[in-house]
KOLRO-100353 format. One record per residue (C-alpha): z, x, y; residue in three letters. Coordinates in steps of 0.2 Angstrom, whole numbers. Layout:
N
NODE	Z	X	Y	ALA
...
***
This chain:
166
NODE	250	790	-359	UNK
NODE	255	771	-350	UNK
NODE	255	774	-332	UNK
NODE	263	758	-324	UNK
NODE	253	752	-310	UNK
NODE	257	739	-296	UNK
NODE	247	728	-289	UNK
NODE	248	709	-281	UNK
NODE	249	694	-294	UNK
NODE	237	684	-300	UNK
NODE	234	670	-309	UNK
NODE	235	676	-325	UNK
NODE	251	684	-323	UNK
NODE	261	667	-321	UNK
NODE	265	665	-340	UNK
NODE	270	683	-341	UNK
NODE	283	681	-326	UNK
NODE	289	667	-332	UNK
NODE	294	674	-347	UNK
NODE	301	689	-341	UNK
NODE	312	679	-330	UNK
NODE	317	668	-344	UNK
NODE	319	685	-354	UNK
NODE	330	692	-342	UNK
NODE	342	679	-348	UNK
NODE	355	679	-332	UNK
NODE	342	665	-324	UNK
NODE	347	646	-324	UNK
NODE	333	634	-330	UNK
NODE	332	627	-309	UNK
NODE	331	645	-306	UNK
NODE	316	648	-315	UNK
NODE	309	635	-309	UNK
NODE	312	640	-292	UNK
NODE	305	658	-296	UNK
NODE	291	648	-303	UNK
NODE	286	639	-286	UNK
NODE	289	655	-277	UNK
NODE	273	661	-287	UNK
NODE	266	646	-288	UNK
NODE	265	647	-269	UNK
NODE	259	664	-268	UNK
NODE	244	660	-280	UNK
NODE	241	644	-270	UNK
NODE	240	651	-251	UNK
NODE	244	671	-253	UNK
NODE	251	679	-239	UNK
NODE	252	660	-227	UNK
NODE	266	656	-241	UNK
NODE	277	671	-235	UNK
NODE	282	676	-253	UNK
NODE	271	691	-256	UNK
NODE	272	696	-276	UNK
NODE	266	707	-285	UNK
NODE	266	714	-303	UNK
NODE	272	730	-311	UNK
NODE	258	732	-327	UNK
NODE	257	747	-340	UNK
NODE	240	750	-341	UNK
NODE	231	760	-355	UNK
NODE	214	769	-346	UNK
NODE	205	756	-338	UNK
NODE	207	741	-344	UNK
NODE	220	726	-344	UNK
NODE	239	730	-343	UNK
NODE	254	721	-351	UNK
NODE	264	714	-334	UNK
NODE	282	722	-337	UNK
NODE	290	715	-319	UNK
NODE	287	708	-303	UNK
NODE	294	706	-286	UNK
NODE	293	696	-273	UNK
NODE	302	696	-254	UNK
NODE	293	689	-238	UNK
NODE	297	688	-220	UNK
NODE	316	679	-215	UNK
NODE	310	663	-204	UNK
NODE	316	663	-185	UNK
NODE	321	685	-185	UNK
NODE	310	700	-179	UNK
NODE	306	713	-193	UNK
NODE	320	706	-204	UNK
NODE	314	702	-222	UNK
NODE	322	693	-238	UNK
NODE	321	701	-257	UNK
NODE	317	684	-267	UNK
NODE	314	691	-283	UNK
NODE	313	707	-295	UNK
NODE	314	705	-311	UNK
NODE	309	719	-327	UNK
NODE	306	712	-344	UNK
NODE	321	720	-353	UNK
NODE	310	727	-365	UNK
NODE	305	739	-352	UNK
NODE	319	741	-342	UNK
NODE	327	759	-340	UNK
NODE	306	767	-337	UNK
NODE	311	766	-319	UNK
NODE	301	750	-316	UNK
NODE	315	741	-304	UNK
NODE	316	756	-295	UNK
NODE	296	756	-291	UNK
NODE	298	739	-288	UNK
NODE	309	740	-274	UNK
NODE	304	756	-267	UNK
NODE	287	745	-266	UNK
NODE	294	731	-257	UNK
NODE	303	742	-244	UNK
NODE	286	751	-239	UNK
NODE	277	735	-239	UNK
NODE	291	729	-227	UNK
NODE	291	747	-214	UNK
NODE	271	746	-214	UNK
NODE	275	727	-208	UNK
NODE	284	730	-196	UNK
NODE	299	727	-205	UNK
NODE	317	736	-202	UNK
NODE	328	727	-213	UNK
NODE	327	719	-231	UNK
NODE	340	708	-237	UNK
NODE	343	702	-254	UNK
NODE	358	689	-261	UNK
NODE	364	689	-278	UNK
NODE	380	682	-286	UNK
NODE	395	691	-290	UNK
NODE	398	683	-308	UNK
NODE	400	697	-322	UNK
NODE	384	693	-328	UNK
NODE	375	701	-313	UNK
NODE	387	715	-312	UNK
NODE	374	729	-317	UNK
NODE	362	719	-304	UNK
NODE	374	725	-295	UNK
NODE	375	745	-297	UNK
NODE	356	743	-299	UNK
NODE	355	738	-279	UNK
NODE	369	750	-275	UNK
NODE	363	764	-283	UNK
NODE	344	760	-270	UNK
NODE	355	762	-257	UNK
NODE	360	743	-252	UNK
NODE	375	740	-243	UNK
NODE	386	725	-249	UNK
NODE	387	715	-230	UNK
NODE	394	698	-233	UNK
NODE	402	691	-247	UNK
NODE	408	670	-247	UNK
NODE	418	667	-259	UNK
NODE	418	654	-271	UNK
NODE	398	652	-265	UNK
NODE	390	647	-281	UNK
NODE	403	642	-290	UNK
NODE	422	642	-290	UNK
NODE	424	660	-296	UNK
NODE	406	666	-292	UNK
NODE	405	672	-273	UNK
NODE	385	675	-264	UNK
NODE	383	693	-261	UNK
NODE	371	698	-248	UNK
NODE	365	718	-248	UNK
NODE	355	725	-233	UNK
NODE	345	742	-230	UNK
NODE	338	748	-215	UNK
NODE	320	751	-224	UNK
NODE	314	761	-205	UNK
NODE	317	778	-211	UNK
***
């Protein structure tokens, strides 16, 4: 049996996360790129960067898994305890094992034993992120803000928020 496994991202992940972002298939070119030097950051400096990542691998036994995701969320500059979901992402190979799920539950227990009481995350509300989404809905995130036109004329910024205390 695969048992999926997270742990923080290293080096030899980058390649993998770059092609499951590219994978994923909603992601501009500029936002992979982006993606890209969010990680590259993390890799660089670790934790100083304030973009803590971290992998989702299936593993077989002991050794080396096949990275099938990752996430990364760090502290929102100038609050107390408030935190911002950068990334999760599931190579869509994988996707409906749960492995989003564990992600984010992941992030928000990182977050509470940080001190952390409320995670953020933004997304867009073009069709192609509609089961994006359900997906946050679904983990219990409530839509807070919506500016239209944000992106896009036609594609509005969505932020969703979760008390991650209790």
């Amino acid at each position: 049996m695969i048992e999926p496994r997270l742990r923080p991202l290293v080096a030899s992940d980058r390649a993998a996360v770059e092609r499951i972002i590219a994978a994923v298939a909603v992601f501009s070119p500029e936002e992979i790129d982006i993606a890209l030097e969010l990680v590259d950051e993390w890799l660089e400096i670790g934790e100083e960067s304030g973009y803590l990542t971290y992998v989702i691998e299936e593993t077989a036994g002991t050794g080396k898994g096949t990275v099938r995701g990752f996430v990364c969320f760090g502290p929102t500059p100038l609050t107390e305890g408030t935190y911002d979901l950068y990334w999760v992402a599931v190579d869509p190979a994988a996707q409906g094992r749960g492995y989003g799920q564990r992600l984010l539950a992941f992030a928000e227990s990182e977050v509470r034993g940080l001190g952390g009481r409320l995670l953020l995350i933004e997304t867009a509300s073009h069709e192609a992120y509609a089961a994006t989404v359900r997906f946050y809905e679904r983990a219990g995130y409530e839509l807070v803000s919506r500016i239209p036109n944000f992106y896009r004329a036609g594609d509005d910024k969505l932020t969703f928020a979760k008390d991650v205390t209790g």
